[in-house]
C-alpha positions as CSV (number, residue, x, y, z in Angstrom):
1,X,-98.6,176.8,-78.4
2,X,-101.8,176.8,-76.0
3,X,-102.9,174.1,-73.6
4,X,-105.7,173.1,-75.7
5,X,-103.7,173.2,-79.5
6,X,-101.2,171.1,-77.7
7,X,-104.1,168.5,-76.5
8,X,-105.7,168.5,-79.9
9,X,-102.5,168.0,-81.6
10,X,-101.3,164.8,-79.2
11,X,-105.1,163.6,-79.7
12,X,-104.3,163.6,-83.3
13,X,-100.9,161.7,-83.6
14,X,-102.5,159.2,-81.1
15,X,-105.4,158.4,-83.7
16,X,-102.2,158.9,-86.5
17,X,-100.5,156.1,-84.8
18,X,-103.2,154.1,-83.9
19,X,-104.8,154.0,-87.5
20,X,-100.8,152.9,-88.8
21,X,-100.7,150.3,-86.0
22,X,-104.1,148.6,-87.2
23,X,-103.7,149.3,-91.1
24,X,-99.8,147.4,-90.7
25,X,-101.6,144.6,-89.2
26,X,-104.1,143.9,-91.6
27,X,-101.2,144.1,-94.5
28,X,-98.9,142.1,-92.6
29,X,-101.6,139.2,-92.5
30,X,-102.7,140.3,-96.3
31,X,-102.3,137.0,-98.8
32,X,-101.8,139.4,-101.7
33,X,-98.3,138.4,-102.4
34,X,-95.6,139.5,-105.1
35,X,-95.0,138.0,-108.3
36,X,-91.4,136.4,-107.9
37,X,-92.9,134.3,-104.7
38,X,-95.8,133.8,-106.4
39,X,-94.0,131.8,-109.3
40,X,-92.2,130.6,-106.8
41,X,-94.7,128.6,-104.9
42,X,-95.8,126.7,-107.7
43,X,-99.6,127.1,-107.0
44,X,-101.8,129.1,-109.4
45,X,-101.6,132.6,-109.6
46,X,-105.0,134.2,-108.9
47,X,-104.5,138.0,-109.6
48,X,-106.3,141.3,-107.8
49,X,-105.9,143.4,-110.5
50,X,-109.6,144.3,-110.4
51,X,-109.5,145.6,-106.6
52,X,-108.9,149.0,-107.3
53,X,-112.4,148.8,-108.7
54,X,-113.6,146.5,-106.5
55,X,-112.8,149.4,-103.6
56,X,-114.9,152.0,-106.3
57,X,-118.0,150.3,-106.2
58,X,-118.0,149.6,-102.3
59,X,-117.0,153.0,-102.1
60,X,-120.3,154.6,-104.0
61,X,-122.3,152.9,-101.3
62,X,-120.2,153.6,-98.6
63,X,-122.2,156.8,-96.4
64,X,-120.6,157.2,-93.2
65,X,-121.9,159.9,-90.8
66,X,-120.1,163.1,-90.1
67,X,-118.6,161.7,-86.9
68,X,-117.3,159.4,-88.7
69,X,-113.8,161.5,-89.0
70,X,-111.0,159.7,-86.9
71,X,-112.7,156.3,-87.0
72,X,-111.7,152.9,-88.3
73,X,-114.0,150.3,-89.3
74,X,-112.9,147.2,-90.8
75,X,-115.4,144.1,-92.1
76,X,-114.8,141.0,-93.4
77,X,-116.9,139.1,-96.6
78,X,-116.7,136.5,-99.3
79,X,-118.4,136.9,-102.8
80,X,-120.4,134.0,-104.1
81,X,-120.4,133.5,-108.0
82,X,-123.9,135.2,-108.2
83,X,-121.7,138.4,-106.9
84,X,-123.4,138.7,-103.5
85,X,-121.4,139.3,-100.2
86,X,-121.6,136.9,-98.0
87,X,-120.5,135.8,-94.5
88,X,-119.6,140.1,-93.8
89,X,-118.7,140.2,-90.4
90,X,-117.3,143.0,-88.4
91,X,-113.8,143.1,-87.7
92,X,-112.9,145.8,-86.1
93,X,-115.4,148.5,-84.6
94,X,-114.8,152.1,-84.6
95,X,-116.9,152.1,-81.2
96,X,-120.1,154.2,-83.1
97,X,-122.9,151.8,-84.3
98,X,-123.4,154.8,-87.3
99,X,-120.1,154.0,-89.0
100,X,-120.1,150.5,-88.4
101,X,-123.7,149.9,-89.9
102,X,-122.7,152.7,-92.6
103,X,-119.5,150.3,-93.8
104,X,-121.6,147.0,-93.5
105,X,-123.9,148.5,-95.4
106,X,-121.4,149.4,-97.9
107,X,-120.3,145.7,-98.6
108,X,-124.0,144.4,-98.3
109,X,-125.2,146.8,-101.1
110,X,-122.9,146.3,-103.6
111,X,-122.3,144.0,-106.4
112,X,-118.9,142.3,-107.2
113,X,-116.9,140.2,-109.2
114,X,-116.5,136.6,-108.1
115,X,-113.3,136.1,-106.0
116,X,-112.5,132.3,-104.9
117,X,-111.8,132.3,-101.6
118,X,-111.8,129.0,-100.1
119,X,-110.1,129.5,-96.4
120,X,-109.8,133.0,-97.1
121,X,-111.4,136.0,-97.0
122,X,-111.1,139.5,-98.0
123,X,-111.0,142.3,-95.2
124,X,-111.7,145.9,-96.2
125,X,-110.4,148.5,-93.9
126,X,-113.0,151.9,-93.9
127,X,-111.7,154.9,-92.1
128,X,-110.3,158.7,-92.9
129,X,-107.9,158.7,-90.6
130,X,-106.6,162.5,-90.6
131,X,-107.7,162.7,-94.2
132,X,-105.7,159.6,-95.3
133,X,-108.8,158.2,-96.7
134,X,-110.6,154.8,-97.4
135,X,-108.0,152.3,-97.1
136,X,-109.6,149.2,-99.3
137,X,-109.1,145.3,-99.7
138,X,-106.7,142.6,-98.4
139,X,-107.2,139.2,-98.9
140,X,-106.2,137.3,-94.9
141,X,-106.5,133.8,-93.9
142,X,-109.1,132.5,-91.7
143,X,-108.2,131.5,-88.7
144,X,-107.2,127.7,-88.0
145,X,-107.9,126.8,-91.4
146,X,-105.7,125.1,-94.1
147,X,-104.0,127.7,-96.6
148,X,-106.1,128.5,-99.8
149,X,-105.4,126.4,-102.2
150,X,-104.4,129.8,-105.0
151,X,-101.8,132.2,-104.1
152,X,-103.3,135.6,-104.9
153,X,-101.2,138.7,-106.5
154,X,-102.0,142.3,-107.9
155,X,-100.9,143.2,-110.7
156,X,-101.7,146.7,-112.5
157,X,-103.4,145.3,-115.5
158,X,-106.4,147.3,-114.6
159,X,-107.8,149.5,-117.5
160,X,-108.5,153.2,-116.6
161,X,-112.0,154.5,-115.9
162,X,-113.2,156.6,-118.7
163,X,-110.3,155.2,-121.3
164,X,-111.3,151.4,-121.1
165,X,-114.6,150.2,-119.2
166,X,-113.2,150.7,-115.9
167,X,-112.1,147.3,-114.8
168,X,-109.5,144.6,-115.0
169,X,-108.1,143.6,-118.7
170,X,-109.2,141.1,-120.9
171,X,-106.1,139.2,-120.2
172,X,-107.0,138.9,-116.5
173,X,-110.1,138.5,-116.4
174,X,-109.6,135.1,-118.8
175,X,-106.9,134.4,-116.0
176,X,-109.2,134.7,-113.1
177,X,-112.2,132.8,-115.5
178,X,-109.4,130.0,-115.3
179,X,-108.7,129.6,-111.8
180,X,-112.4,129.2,-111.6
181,X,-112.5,126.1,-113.6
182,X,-109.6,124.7,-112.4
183,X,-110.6,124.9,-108.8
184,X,-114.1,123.1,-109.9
185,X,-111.9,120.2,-111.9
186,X,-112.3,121.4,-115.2
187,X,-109.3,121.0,-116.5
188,X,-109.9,121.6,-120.7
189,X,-111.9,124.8,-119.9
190,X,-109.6,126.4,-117.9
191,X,-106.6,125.3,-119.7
192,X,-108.2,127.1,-122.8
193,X,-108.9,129.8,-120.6
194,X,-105.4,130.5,-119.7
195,X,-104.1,129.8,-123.3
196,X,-106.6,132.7,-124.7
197,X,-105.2,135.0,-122.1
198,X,-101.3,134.4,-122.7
199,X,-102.2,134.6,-126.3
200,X,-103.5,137.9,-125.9
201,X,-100.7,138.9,-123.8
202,X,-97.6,136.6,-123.9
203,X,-95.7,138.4,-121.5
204,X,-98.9,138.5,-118.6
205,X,-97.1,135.8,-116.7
206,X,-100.1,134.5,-114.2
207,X,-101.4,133.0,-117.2
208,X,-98.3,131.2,-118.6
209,X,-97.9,130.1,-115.1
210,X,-101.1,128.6,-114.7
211,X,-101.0,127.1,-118.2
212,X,-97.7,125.2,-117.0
213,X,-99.9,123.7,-113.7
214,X,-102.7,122.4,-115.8
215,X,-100.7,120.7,-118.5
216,X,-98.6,119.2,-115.9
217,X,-101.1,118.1,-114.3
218,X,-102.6,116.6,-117.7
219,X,-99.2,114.5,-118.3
220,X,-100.0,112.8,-114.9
């Protein structure tokens, strides 16, 4: 092997490694947790299903430059209910204002789906690390903050582009309508909420969950 393939290639597991290093640290903080602890902590069950197209949308307005290759870039936003971004901040830079801007951009231009996030946020890791591509969402805390009052999970009731309408299933989208209410106070609305999706799908257990909270909290 020559001087210089042997310099590219410890260049290469360098970046390799770095990129694991960060990408580990951002899941390791990730409040996305899994369903058995999620039951478990008795709080209701706000679930991610729709990420995967959440990471889609950001991703059709995501136009790095060419020098992005090898670079991570990860910001930081909250969606408001009109299903603006707001509060993006940048996390992590790759050290190139072009790919920074570019992934800003990205979560500036693009409209979403309403995610609560009261002392959280969602951080979205851009990079293609050795062709390992765009990386996508985690929902952290925010620093020094109380812990969100929802425990968030991800289930795979997403329907498939092209098959269904390319987002999360009726079921969990009356879910996530529900945690709405309920986080507002509005106990009747979202408890019909979360009765029309366990109807729909008795065995979609963020709903029967949820159902449980607010008549609980009904008998009080």
């Amino acid at each position: 092997m020559s001087g210089l393939l042997k310099c590219l290639t410890a260049v290469a597991l360098i970046c390799c490694a770095n990129a694991s290093t960060v990408f580990a640290q951002a899941y390791r903080s990730d409040l996305i947790i899994d369903m058995k602890s999620a039951l478990a902590s008795k709080k209701p069950i706000y679930d991610c299903a729709c990420f995967n197209k959440l990471t889609r949308l950001i991703k059709r307005n995501w136009m790095p430059p060419k020098s992005h290759l090898n670079s991570i870039v990860v910001v930081s936003f909250k969606i408001n209910e009109a299903g603006e971004t707001t509060d993006v901040r940048l996390e992590r830079s790759s050290g190139m204002t072009l790919s920074d801007t570019a992934a800003i951009k990205a979560i500036q231009n693009t409209k979403l789906d309403y995610v609560p996030l009261e002392h959280a946020k969602i951080s979205f890791n851009f990079g293609y690390v050795l062709n390992s591509g765009i990386i996508g969402p985690s929902v952290v805390q925010i620093p020094d903050e109380a812990a969100p009052p929802v425990v968030y999970v991800r289930t795979m009731y997403e329907s498939i582009p092209g098959v269904f309408r390319g987002g999360c299933l009726e079921m969990t989208v009356l879910n996530n309508q529900g945690i709405v209410e309920l986080l507002k106070g509005h106990m009747a609305q979202a408890a019909d909420l979360f009765e029309q999706s366990s109807h729909g799908a008795p065995d979609y257990e963020p709903a029967a969950h949820n159902l449980a909270i607010v008549r609980q909290q009904g008998s009080k």
